[in-house]
Backbone as XML, in Angstrom:
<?xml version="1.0"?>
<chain id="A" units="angstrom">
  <residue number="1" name="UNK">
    <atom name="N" x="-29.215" y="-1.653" z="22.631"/>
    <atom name="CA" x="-28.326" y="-1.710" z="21.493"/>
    <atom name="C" x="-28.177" y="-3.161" z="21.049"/>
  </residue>
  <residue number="2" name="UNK">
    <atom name="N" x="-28.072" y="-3.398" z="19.859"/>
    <atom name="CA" x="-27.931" y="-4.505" z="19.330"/>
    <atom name="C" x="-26.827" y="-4.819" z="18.532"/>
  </residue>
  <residue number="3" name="UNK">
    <atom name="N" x="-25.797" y="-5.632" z="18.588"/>
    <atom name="CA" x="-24.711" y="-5.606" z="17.862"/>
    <atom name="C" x="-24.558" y="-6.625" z="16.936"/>
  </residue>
  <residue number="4" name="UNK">
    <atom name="N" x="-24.205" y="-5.869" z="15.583"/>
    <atom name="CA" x="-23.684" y="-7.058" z="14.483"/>
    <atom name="C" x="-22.620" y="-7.050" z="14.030"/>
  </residue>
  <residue number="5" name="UNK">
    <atom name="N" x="-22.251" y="-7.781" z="13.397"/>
    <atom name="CA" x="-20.266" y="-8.583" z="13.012"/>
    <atom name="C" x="-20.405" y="-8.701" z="11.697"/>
  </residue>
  <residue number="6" name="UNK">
    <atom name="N" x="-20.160" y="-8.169" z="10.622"/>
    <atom name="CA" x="-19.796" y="-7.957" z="9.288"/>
    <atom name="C" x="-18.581" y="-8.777" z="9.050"/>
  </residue>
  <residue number="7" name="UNK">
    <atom name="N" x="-18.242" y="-9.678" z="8.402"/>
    <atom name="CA" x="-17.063" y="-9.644" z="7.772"/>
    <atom name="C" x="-16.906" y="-10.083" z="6.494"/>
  </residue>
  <residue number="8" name="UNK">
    <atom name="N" x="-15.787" y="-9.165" z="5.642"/>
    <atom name="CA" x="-15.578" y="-8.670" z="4.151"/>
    <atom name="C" x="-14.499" y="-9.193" z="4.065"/>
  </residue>
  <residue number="9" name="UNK">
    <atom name="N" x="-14.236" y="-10.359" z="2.759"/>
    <atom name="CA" x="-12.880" y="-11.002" z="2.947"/>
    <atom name="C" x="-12.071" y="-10.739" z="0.808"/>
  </residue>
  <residue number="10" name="UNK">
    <atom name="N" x="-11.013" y="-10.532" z="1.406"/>
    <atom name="CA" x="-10.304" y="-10.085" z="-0.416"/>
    <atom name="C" x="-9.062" y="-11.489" z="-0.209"/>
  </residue>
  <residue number="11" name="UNK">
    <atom name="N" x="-8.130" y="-11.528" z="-1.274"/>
    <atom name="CA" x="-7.559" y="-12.265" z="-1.199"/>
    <atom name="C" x="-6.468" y="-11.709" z="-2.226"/>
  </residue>
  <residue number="12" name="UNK">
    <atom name="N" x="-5.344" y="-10.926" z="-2.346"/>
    <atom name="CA" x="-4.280" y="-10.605" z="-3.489"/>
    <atom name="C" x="-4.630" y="-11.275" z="-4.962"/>
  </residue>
  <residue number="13" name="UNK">
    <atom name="N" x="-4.904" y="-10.676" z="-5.847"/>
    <atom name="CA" x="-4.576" y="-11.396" z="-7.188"/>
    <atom name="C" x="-2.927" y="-11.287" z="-7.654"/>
  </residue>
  <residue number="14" name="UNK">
    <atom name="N" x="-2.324" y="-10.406" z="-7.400"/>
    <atom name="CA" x="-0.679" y="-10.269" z="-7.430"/>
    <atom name="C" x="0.147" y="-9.954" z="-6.477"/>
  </residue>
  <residue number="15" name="UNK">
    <atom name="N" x="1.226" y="-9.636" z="-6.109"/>
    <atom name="CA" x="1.727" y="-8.633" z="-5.243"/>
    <atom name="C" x="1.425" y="-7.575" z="-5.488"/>
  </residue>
  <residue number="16" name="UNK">
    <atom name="N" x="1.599" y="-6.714" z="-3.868"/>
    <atom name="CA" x="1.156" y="-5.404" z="-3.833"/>
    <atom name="C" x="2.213" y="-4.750" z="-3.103"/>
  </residue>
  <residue number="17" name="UNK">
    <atom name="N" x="2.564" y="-3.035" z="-3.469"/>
    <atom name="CA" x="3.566" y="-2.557" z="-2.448"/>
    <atom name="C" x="2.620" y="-1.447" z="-2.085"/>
  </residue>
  <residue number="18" name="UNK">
    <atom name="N" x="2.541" y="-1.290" z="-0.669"/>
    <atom name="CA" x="1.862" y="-0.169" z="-0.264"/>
    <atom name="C" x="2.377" y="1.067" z="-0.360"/>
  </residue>
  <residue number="19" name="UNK">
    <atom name="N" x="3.455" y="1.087" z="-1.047"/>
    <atom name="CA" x="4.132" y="2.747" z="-0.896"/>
    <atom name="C" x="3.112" y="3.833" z="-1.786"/>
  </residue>
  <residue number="20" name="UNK">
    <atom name="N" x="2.198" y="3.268" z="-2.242"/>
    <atom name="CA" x="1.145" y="4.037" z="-3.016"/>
    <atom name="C" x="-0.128" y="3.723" z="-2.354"/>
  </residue>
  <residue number="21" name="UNK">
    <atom name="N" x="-1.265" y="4.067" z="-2.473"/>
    <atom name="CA" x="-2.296" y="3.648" z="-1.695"/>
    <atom name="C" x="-2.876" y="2.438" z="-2.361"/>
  </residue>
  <residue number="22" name="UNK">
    <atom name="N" x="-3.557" y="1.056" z="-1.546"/>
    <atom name="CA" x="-3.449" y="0.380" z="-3.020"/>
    <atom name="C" x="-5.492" y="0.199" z="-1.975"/>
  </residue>
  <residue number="23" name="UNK">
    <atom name="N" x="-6.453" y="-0.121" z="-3.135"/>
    <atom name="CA" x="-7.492" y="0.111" z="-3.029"/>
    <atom name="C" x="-8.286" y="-0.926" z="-3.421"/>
  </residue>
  <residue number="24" name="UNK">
    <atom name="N" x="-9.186" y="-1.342" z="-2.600"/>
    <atom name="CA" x="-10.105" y="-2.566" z="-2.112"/>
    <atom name="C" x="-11.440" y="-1.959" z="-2.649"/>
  </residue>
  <residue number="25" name="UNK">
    <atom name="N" x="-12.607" y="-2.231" z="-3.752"/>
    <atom name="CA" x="-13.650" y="-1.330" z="-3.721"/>
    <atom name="C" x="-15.169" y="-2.753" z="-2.846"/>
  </residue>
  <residue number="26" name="UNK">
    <atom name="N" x="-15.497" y="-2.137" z="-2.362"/>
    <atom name="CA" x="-16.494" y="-2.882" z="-1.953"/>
    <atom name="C" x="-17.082" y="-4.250" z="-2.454"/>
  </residue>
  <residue number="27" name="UNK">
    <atom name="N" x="-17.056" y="-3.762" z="-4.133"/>
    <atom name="CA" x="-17.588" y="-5.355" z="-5.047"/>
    <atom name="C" x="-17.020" y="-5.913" z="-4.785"/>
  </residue>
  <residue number="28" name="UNK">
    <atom name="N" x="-15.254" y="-5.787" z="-4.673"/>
    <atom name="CA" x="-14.293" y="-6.932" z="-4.554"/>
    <atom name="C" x="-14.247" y="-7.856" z="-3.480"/>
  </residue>
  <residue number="29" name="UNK">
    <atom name="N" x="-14.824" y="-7.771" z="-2.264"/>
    <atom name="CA" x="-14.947" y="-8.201" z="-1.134"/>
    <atom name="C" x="-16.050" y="-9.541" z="-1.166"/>
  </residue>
  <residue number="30" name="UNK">
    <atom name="N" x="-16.022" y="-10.584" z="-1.002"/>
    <atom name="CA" x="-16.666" y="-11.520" z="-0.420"/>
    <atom name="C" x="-17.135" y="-11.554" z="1.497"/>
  </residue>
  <residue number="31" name="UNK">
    <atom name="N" x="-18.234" y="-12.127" z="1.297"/>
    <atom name="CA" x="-19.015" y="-12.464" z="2.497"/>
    <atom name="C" x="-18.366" y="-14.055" z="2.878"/>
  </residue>
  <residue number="32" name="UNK">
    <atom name="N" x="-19.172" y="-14.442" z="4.384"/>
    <atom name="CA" x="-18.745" y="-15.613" z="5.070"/>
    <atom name="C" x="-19.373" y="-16.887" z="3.692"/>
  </residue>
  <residue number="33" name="UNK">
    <atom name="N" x="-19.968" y="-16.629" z="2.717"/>
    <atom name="CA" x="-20.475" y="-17.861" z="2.017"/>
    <atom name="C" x="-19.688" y="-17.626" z="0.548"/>
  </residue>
  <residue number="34" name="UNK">
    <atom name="N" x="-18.494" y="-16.735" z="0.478"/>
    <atom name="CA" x="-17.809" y="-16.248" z="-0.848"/>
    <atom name="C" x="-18.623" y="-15.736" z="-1.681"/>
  </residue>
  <residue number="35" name="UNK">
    <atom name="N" x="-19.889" y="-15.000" z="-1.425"/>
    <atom name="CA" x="-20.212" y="-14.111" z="-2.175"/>
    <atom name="C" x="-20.310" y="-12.847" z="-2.325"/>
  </residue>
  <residue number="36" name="UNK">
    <atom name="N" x="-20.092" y="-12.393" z="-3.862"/>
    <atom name="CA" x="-19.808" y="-10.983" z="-3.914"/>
    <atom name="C" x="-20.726" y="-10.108" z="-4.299"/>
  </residue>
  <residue number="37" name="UNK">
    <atom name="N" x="-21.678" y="-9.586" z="-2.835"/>
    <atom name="CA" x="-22.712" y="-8.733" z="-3.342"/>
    <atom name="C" x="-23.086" y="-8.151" z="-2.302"/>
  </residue>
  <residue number="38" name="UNK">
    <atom name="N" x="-21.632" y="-7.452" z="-2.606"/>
    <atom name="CA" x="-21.704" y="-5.702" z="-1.933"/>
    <atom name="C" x="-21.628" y="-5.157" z="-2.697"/>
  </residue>
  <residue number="39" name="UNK">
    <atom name="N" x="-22.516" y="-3.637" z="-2.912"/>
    <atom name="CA" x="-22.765" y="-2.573" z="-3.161"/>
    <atom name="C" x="-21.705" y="-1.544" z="-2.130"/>
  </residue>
  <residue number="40" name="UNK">
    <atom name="N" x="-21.932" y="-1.628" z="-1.427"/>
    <atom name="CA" x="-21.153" y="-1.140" z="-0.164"/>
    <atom name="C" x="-21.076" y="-1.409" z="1.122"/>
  </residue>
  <residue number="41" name="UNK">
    <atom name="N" x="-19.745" y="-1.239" z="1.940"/>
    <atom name="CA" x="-19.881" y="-1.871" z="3.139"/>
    <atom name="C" x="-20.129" y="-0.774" z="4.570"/>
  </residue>
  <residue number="42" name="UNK">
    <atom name="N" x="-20.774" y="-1.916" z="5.408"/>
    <atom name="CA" x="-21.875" y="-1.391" z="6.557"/>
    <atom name="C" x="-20.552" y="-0.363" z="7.384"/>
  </residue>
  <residue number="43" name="UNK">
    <atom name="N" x="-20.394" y="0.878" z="6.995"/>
    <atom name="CA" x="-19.595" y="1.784" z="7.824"/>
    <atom name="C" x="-20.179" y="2.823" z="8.103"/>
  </residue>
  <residue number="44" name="UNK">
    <atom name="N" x="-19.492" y="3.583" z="9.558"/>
    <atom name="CA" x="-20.414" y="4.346" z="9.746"/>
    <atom name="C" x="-19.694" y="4.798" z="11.056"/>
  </residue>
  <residue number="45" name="UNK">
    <atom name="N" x="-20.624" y="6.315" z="11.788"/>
    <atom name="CA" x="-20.627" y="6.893" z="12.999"/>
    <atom name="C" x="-20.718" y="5.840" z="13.993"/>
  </residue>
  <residue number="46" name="UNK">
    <atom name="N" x="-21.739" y="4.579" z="13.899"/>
    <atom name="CA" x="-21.873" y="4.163" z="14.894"/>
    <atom name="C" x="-21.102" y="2.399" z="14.843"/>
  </residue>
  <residue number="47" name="UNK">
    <atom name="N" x="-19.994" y="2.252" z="14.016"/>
    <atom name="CA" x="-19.731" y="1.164" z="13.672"/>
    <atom name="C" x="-18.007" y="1.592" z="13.924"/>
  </residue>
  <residue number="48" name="UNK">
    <atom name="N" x="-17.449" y="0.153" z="14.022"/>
    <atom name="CA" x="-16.191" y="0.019" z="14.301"/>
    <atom name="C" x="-15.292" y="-1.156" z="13.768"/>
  </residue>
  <residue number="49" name="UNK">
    <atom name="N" x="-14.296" y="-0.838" z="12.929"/>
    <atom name="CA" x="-13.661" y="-1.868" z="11.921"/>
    <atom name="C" x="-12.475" y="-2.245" z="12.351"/>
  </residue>
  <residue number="50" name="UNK">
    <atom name="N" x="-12.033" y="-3.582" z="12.186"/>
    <atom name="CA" x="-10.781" y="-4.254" z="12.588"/>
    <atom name="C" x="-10.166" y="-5.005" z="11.118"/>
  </residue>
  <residue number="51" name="UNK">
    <atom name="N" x="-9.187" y="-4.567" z="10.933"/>
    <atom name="CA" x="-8.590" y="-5.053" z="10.028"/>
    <atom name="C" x="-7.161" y="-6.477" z="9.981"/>
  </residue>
  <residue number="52" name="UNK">
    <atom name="N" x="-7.450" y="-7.553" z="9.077"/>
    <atom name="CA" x="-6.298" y="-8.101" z="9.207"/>
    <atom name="C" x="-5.743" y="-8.718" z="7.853"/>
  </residue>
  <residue number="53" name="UNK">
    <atom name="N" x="-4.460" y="-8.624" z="8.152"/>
    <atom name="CA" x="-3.793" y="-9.259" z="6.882"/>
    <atom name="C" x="-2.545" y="-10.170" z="7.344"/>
  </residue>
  <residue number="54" name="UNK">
    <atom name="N" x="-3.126" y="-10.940" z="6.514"/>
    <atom name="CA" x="-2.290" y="-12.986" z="6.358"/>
    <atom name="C" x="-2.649" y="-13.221" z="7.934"/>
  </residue>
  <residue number="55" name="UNK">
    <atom name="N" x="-4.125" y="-12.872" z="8.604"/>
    <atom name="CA" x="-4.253" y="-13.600" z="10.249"/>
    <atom name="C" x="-4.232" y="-12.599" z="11.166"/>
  </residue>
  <residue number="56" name="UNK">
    <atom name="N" x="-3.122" y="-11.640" z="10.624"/>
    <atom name="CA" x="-2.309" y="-10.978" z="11.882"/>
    <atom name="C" x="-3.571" y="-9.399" z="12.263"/>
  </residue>
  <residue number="57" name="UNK">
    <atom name="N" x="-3.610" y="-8.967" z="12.883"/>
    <atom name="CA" x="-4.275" y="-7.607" z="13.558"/>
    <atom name="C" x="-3.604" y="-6.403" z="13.248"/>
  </residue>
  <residue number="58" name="UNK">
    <atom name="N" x="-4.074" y="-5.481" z="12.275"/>
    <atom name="CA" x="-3.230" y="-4.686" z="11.761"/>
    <atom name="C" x="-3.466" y="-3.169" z="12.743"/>
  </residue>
  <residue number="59" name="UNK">
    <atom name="N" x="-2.277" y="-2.326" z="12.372"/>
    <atom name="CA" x="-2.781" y="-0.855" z="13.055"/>
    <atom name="C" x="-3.824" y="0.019" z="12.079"/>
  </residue>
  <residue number="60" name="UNK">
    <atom name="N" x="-4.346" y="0.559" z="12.948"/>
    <atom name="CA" x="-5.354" y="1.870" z="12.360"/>
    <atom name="C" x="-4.770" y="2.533" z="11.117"/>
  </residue>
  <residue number="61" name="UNK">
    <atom name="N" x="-3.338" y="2.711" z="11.883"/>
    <atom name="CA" x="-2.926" y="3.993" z="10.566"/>
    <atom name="C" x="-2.357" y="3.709" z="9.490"/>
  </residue>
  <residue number="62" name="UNK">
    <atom name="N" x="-2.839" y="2.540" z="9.147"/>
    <atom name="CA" x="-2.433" y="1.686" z="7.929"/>
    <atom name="C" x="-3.591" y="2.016" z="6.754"/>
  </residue>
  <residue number="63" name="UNK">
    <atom name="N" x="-4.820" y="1.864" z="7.217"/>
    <atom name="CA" x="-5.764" y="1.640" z="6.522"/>
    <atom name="C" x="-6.827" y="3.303" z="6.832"/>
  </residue>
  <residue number="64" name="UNK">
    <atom name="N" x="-7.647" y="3.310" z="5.877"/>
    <atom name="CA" x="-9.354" y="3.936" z="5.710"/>
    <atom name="C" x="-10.119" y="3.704" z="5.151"/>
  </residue>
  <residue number="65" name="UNK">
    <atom name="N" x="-11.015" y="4.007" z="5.868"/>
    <atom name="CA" x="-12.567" y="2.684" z="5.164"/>
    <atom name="C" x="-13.406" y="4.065" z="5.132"/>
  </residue>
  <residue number="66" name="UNK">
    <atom name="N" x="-14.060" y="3.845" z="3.713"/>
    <atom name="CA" x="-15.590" y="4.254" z="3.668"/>
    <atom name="C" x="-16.560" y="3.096" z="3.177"/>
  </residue>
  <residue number="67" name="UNK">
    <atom name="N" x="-17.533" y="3.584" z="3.080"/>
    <atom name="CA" x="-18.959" y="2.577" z="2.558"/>
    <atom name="C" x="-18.436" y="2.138" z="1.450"/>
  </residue>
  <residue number="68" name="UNK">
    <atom name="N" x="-17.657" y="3.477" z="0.534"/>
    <atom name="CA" x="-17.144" y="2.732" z="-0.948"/>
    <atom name="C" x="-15.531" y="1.422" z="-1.150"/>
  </residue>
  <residue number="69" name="UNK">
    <atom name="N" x="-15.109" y="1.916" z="-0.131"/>
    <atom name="CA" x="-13.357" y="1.025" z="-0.425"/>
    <atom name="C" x="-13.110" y="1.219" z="1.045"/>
  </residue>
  <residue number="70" name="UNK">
    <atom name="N" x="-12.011" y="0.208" z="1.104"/>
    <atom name="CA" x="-10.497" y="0.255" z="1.764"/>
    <atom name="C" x="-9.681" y="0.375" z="1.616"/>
  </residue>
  <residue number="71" name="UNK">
    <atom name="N" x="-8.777" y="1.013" z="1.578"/>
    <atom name="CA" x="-7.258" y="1.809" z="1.511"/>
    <atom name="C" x="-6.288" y="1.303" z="1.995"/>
  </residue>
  <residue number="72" name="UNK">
    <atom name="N" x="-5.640" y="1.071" z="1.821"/>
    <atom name="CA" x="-4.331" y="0.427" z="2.221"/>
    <atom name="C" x="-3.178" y="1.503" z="1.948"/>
  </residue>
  <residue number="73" name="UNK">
    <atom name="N" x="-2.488" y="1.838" z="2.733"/>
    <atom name="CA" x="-1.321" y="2.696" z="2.618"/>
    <atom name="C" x="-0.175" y="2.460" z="3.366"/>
  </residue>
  <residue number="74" name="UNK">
    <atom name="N" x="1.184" y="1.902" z="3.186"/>
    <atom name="CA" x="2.054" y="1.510" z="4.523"/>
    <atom name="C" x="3.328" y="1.770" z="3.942"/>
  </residue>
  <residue number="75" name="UNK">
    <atom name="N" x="3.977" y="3.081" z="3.178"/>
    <atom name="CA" x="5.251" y="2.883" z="3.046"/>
    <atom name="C" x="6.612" y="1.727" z="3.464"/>
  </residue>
  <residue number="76" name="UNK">
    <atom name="N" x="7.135" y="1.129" z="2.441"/>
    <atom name="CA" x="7.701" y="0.512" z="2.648"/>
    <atom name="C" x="7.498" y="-1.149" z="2.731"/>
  </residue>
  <residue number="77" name="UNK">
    <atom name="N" x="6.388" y="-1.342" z="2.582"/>
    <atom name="CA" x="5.737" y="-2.701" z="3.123"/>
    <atom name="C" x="4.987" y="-2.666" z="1.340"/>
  </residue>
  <residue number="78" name="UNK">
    <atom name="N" x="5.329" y="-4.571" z="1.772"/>
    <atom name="CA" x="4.633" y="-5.492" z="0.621"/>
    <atom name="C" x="3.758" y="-6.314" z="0.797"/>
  </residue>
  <residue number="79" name="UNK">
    <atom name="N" x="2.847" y="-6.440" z="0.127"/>
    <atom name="CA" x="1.515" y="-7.679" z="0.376"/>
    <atom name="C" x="2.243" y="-8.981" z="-1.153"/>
  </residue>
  <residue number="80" name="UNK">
    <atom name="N" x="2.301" y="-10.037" z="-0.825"/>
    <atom name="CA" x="2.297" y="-11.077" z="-1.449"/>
    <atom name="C" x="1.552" y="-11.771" z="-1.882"/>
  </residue>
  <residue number="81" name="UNK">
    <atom name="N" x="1.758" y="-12.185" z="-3.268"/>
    <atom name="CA" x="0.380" y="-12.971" z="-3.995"/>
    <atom name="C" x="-0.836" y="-13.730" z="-3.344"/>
  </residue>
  <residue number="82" name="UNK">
    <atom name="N" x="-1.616" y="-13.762" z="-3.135"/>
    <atom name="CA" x="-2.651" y="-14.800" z="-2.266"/>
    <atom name="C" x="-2.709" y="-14.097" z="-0.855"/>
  </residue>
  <residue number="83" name="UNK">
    <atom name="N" x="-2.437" y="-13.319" z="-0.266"/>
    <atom name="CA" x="-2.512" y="-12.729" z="0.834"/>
    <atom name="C" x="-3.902" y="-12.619" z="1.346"/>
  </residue>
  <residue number="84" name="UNK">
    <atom name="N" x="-4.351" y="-13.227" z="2.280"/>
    <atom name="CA" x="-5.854" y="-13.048" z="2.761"/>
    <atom name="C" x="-6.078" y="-11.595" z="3.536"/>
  </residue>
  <residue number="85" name="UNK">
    <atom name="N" x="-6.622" y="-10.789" z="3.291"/>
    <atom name="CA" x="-7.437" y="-9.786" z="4.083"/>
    <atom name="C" x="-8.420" y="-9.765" z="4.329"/>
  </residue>
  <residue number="86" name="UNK">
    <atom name="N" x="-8.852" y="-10.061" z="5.975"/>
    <atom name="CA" x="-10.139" y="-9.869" z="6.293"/>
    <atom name="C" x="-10.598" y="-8.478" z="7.009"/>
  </residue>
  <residue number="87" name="UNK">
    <atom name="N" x="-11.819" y="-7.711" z="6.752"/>
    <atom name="CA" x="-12.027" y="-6.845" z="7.193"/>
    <atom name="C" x="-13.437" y="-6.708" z="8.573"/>
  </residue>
  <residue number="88" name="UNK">
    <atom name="N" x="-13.141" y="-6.871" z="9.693"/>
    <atom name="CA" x="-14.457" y="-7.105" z="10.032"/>
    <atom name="C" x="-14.967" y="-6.519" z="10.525"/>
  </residue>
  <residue number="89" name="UNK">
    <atom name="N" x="-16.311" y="-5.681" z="10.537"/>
    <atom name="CA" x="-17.046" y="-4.481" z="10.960"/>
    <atom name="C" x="-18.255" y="-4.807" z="11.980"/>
  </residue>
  <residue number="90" name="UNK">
    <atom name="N" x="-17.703" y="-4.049" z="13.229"/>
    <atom name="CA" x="-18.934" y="-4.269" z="14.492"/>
    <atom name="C" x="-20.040" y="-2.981" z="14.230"/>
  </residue>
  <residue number="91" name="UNK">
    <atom name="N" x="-21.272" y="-2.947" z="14.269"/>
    <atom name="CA" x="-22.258" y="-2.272" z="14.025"/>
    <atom name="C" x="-23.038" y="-2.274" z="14.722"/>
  </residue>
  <residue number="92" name="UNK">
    <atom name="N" x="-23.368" y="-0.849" z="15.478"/>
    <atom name="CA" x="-24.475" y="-1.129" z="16.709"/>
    <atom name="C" x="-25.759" y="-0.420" z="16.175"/>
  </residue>
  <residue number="93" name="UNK">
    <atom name="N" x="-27.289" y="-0.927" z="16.045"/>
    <atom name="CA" x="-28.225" y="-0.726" z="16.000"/>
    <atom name="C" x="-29.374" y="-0.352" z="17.351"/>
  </residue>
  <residue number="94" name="UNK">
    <atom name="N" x="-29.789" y="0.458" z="17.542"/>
    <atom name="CA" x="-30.837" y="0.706" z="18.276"/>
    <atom name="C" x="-32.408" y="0.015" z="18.281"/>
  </residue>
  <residue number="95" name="UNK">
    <atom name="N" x="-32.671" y="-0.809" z="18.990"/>
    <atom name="CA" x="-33.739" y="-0.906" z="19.078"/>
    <atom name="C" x="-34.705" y="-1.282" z="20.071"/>
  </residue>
  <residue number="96" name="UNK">
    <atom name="N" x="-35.773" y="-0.310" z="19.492"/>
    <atom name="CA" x="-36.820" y="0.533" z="20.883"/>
    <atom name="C" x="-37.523" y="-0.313" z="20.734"/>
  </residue>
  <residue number="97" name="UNK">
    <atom name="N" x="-38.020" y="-0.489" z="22.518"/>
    <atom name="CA" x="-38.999" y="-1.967" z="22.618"/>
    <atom name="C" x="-39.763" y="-0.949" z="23.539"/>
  </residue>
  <residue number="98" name="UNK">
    <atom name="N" x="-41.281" y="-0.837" z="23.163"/>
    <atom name="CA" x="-42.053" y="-0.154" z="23.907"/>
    <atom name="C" x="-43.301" y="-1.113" z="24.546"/>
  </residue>
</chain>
């Protein structure tokens, strides 16, 4: 198995209140060199995502990820202007050495 480290970074253009789902689409996301060129991000059966916002390590049942977006959902809770979210995705690949 071979493992790789994805990480997808957004940044607030306004405040946000999560009492609605608020939604990240793939384009919006920058790479480690600030560029934006995702089509979609590396998710999957065999992959595993960690989410954080302003630094901190968020819970699972905050968020859902597909290839197309991230979701954000947290009754009661606010994201503030400039808020960094990083999303970072471990991905394991197989490969056969014969």
């Amino acid at each position: 198995m071979q493992p790789t480290t994805l990480r997808y970074f957004y940044q607030l253009m306004a405040e946000v209140s999560l009492d609605t789902p608020f939604i990240i689409t793939a384009e919006q996301f920058t790479d480690d060199n600030g560029n934006h060129s995702f089509q979609s991000l590396e998710v999957g059966s065999n992959s595993s995502s960690t989410l954080y916002i302003n630094g901190m390590i968020q819970e699972g049942r905050i968020y859902t990820l597909t290839s197309e977006a991230l979701t954000l959902y947290s009754p009661g809770d606010v994201l503030q202007l400039g808020t960094p979210i990083l999303l970072e995705v471990l991905y394991l690949t197989v490969q056969v050495v014969t």
